[in-house]
C-alpha atoms as one frame of an Amber mdcrd trajectory, in Angstrom:
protein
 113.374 132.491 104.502 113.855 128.964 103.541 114.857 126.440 106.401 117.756
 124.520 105.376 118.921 120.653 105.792 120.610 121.929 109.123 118.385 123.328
 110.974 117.761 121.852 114.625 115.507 119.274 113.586 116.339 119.082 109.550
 113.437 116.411 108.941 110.842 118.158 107.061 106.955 119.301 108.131 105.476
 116.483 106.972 107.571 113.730 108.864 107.770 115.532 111.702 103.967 115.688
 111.629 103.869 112.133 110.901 105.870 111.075 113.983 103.427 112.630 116.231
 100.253 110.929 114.402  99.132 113.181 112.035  97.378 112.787 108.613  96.144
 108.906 109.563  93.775 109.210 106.482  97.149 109.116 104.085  98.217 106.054
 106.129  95.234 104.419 105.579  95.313 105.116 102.030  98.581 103.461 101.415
  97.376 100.264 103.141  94.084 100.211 101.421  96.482 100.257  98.137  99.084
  97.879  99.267  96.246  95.237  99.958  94.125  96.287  96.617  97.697  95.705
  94.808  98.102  92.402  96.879  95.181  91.008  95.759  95.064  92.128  91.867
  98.628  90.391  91.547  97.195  87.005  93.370  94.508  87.116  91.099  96.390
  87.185  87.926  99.227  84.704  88.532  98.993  80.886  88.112  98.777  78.546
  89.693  97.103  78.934  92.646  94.781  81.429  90.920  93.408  78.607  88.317
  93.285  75.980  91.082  91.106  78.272  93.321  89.042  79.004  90.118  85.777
  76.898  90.872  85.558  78.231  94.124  86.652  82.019  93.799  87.039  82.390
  89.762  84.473  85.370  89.237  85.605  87.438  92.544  89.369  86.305  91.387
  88.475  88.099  87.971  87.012  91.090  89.240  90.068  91.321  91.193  92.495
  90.731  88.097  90.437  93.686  86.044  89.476  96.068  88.225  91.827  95.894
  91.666  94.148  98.787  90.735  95.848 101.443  93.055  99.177 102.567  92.160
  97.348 105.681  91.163  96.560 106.079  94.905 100.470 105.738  95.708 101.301
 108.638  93.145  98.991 110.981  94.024  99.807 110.997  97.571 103.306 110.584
  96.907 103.428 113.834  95.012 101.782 115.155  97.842 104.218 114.156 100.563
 107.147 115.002  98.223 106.205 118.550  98.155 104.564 118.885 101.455 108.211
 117.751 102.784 110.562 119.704 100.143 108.907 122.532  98.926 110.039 125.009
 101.719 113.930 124.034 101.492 116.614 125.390  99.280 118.382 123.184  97.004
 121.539 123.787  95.961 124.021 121.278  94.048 124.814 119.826  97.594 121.158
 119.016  98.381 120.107 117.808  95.519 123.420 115.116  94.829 122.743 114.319
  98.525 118.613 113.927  98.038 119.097 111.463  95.057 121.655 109.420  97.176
 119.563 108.966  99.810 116.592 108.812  97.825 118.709 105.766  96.218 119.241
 104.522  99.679 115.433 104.875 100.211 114.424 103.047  97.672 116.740 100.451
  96.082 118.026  98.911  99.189 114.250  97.666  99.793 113.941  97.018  95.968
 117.260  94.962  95.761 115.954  93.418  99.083 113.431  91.689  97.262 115.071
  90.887  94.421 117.015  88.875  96.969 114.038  87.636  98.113 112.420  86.313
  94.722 115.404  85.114  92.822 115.708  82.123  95.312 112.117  81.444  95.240
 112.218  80.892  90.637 115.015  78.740  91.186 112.616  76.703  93.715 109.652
  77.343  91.806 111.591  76.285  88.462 109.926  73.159  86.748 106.251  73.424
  89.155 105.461  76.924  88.334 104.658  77.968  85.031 107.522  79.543  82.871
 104.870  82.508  81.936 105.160  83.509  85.861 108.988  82.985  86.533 110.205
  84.217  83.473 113.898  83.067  82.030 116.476  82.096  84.175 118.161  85.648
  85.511 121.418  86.814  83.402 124.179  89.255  84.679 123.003  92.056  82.337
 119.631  91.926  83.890 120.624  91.843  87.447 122.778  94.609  86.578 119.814
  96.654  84.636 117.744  96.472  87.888 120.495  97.462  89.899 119.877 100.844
  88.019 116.332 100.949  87.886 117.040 100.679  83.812 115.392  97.037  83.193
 112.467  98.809  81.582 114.164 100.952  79.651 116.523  98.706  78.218 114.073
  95.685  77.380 114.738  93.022  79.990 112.689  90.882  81.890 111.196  92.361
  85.246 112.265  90.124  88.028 109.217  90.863  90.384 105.915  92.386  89.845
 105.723  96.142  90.989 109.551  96.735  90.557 108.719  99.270  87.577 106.945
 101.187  90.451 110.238 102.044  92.019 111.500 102.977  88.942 108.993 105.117
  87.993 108.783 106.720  91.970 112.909 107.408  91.548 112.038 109.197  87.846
 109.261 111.039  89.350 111.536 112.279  92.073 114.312 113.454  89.447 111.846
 115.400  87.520 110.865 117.208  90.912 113.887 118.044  92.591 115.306 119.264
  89.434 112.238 121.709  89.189 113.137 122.961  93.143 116.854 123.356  91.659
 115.672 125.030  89.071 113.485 127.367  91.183 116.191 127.951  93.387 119.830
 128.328  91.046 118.244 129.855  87.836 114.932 131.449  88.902 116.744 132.857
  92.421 113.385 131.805  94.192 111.011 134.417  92.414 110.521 132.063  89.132
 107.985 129.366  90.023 109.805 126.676  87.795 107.427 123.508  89.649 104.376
 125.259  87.990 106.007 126.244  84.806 107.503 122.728  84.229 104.937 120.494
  85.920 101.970 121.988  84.117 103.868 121.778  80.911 104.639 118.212  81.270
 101.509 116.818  82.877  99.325 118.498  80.187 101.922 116.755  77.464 101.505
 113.686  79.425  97.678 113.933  79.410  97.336 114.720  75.871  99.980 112.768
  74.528 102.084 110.710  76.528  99.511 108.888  78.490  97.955 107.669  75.701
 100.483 105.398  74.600 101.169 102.630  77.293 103.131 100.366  75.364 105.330
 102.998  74.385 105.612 105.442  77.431 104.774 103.428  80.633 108.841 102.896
  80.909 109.418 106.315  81.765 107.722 108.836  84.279 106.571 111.000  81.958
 103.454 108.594  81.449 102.574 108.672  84.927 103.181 112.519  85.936  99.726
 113.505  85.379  99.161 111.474  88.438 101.987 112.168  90.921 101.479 116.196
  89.480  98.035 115.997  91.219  99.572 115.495  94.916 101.919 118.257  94.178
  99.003 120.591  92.912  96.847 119.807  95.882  99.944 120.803  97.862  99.801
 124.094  96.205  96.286 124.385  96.728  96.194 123.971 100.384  97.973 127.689
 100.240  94.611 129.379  99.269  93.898 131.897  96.598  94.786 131.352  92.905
  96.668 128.146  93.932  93.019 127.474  95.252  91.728 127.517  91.384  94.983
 126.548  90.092  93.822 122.657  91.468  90.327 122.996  89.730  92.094 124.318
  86.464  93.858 121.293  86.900  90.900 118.553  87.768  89.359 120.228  84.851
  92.047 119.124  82.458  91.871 115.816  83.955  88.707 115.713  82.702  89.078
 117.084  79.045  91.648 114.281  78.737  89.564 111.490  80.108  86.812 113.706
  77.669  89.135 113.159  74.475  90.223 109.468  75.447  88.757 107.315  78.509
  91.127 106.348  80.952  90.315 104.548  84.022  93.692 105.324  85.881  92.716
 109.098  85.471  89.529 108.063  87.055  91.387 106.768  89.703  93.752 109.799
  90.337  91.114 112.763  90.145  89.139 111.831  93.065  91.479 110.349  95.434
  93.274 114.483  94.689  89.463 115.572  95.744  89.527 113.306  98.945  93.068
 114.779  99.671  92.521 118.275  99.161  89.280 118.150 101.221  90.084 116.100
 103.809  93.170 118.731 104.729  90.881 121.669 104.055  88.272 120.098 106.744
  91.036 118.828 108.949  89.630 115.304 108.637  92.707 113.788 107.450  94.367
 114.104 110.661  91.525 113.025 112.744  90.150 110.021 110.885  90.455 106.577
 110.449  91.757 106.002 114.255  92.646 101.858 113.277  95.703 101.070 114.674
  95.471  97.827 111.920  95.261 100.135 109.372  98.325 102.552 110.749 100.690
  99.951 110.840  99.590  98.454 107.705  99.707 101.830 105.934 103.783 102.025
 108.017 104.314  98.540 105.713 102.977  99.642 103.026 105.768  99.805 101.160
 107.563  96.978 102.504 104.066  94.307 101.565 104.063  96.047  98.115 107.681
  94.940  97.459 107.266  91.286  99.065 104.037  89.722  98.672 105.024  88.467
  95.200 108.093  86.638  96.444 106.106  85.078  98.711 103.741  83.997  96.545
 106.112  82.179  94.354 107.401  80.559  97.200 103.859  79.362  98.424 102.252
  78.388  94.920 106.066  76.154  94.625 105.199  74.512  97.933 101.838  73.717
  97.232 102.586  72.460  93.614 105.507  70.539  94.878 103.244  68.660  97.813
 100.294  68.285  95.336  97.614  70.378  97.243  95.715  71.357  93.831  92.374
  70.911  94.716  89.859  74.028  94.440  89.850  74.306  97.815  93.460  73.587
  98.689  94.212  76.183  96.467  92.150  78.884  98.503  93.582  77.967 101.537
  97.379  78.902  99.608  96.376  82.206  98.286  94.967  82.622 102.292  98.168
  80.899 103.659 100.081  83.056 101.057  98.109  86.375 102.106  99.105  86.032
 106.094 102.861  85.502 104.950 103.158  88.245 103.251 101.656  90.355 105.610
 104.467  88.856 108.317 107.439  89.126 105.861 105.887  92.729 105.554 106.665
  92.876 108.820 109.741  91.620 109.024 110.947  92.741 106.216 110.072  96.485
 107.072 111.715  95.993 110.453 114.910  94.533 109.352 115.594  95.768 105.544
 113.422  99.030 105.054 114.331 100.668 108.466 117.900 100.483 108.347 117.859
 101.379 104.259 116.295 104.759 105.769 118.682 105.289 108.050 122.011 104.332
 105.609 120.209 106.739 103.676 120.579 109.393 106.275 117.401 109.963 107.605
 117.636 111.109 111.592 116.042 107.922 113.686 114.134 104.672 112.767 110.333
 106.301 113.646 108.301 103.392 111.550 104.922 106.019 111.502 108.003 108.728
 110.044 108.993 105.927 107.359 105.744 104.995 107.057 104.691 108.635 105.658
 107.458 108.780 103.240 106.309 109.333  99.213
């Protein structure tokens, strides 16, 4: 029997397990990304990043090429997404009230720092480069991002990592739509996530994730990735889902056989570390850093902030003349520790309540913290 939305305590497994300290490694993964993110978008962005140059320029450029994570943030995100809907029923109700507050969730942070960066161009205007703020922002665009369609409809980004929470809303269409499906036309008994996810992720391997410039707008470029939470999900169940995840690593493989891709690279192990660490119970017992916890319960807040932040910095420092090599290292530092406060702040005062407008029961920051 399937427990339903309103049930005593209607929060699913994994939150509730959450609130009581559970699964720490996942935590820690998400602020090991956040920071790895963080630092890969300081290194690419001028100015700062050319002033600092002499000092820093070849850890600065191993940084720009090779600090990527957003894999990490898919993979467990698929994971958490079924771990904490794959037991309830979805009806029509559900799933209109899931993308609401999935909406809610999301976009309230997302617009949050919207509001957050569009002050910061207009200061940065005429000290920054044009390259890093972009065109002055037009109605249309504001109103593309509003919908998570800027990508889609060819305008101009207004922050870096914004596609991410378009792509993490797509992502959770294409899933919920598979429990529907499970639920209205296969009456439970069809397995529609399998059918459906392993259709499209082995598309999206063979096909879809090999164009970038013409796919990485939509989810269906980056499903491979958020698939491989949901299969280790499945495999945590035991028998053939057991094989059904080294089918799966195995196709991973093939694909990064046929064409090399380092995000694939990426993905396939951190789904090893996942599925083991659960299997061995070491995900709930290790890393015991309270620094890391309630970095990994910002996560998501840092991710959407730190580039705001460092538009307002890099203005400052342009505008007062501190250009020197070394002046410049002490803004990217000066520009790290903000962030890590608006993180802060901004999770306590703009990510919190957009949880709880979205109806989620109480403000638990490790709870929020867990979510995909």
């Amino acid at each position: 029997m399937f427990p339903t939305p309103t049930d005593a305590d209607p929060r699913p497994t994994a939150e509730r397990n959450a609130d009581h300290g559970h699964l720490p490694l996942l935590i820690a993964l998400r602020a090991l990304a956040a920071l790895i993110i963080l630092w890969h978008h300081y290194a690419l962005y001028p100015p700062l990043r050319e002033w600092a140059a002499p000092l820093l320029g070849d850890t600065l450029d191993w940084l720009a090429q090779h600090a990527r994570a957003t894999q990490v943030f898919f993979v467990l995100g698929g994971y958490v997404m079924a771990r904490s809907m794959e037991a309830r029923q979805w009806g029509w109700r559900q799933t209109g009230m899931f993308v609401a507050q999935r909406y809610c969730r999301l976009g309230l942070p997302y617009l949050g720092a919207i509001a957050l960066v569009i002050p910061a161009y207009t200061f940065a205007r005429g000290w920054l480069p044009d390259a890093v703020l972009g065109e002055p922002v037009s109605l249309p665009q504001l109103l593309a991002h509003l919908f998570f369609l800027q990508d889609i409809l060819g305008y101009e980004p207004l922050s870096a990592g914004l596609w991410f929470v378009c792509i993490n809303f797509q992502l959770c269409l294409i899933y919920v739509t598979c429990l529907w499906l499970r639920d209205n036309i296969g009456q439970g008994s069809t397995d529609f996530v399998g059918l459906v996810g392993w259709t499209l992720a082995l598309v999206s391997l063979f096909h879809f994730n090999l164009d970038a410039a013409g796919w990485d707008r939509w989810a269906l470029y980056f499903f491979p990735y958020f698939f491989m939470g949901i299969i280790v999900h499945r495999a945590l169940a035991g028998g053939t889902r057991r094989v059904e995840f080294w089918l799966y690593l195995a196709a991973i493989t093939a694909a990064m056989v046929f064409e090399w891709r380092w995000r694939l690279a990426i993905a396939a192990p951190v789904g090893l570390l996942l599925l083991t660490a659960e299997l061995s119970g070491f995900s709930a017992r290790w890393p015991r850093s309270r620094l890391l916890a309630r970095l990994g319960e910002v996560s998501f807040s840092l991710f959407l902030v730190h580039f705001p932040i460092l538009i307002w910095v890099a203005a400052f420092w342009a505008r007062m003349g501190w250009n020197s090599p070394g002046a410049a290292v002490a803004g990217l530092a000066a520009a790290f520790v903000a962030s890590i406060v608006g993180a802060l702040l901004f999770h306590r005062w703009i990510e919190i309540p957009a949880a709880q407008i979205s109806g989620r029961r109480g403000p638990s920051v490790r709870r929020l913290a867990y979510q995909a």
